[in-house]
C-alpha positions as CSV (number, residue, x, y, z in Angstrom):
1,X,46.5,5.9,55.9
2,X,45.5,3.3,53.6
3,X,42.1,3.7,51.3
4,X,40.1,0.9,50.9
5,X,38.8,-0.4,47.8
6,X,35.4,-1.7,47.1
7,X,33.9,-2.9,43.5
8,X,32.5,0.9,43.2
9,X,34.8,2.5,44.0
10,X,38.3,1.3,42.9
11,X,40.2,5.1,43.2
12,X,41.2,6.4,46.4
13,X,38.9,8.8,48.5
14,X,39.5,13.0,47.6
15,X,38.3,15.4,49.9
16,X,35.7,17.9,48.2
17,X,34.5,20.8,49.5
18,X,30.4,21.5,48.4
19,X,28.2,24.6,49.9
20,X,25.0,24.4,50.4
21,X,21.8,26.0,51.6
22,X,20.8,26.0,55.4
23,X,17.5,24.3,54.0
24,X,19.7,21.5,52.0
25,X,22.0,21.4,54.8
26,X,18.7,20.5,57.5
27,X,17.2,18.3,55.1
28,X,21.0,16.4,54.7
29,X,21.1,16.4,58.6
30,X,17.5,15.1,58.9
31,X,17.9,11.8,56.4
32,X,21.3,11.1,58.1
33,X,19.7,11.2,61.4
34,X,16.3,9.1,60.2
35,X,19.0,6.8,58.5
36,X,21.5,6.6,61.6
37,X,24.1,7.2,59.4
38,X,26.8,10.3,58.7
39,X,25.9,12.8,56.9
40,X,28.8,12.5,54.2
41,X,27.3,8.7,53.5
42,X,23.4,10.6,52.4
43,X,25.5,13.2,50.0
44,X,27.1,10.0,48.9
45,X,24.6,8.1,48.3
46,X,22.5,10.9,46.7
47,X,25.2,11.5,44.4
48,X,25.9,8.0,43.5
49,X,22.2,7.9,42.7
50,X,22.3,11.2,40.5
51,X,25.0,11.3,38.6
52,X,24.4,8.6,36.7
53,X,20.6,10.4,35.5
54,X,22.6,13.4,34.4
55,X,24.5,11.5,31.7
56,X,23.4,13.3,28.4
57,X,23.6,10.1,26.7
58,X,20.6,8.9,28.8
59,X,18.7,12.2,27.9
60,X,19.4,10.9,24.4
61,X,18.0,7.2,25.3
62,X,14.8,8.7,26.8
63,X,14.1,10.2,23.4
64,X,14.2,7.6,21.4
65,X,12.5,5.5,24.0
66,X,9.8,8.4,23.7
67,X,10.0,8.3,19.9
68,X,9.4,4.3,19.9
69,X,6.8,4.6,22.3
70,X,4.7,7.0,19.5
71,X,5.2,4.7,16.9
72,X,4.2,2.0,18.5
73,X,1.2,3.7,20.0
74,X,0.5,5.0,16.1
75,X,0.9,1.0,15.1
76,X,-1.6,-0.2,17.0
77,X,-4.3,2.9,16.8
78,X,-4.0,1.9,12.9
79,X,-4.3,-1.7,13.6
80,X,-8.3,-0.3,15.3
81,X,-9.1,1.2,12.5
């Protein structure tokens, strides 16, 4: 059986094995259903679109963005003064 190969995903497919919750499980069941889809294409996609938000270097990013965002609120309060 050949894999294809798509721009995200340039590896061939690897069967995992994930358990989850009756509650996670019905919820899973209930978007794939809404979506007309398989249920392995919602934990796909749900995955694609976490995985990405657990990087620790975004974590790190966020900071600073959080850090710029005081100074530049502390900036401008002075500039009222």
């Amino acid at each position: 059986m050949q894999h294809m190969r798509t721009k995200e995903n340039k590896t061939e497919s690897h069967r995992l094995q994930v358990v989850v919750s009756p509650a996670i499980k019905a919820r899973i069941e209930r978007v794939a259903r809404a979506k007309r889809t398989k249920t392995q294409r919602v934990i796909l996609d749900a995955l694609t679109y976490y995985l990405p938000l657990a990087d620790p270097n975004l974590e790190a990013e966020f900071a600073e963005w959080d850090r710029l965002s005081d100074e530049a609120l502390t900036e401008f309060e002075k500039g009222l003064a």
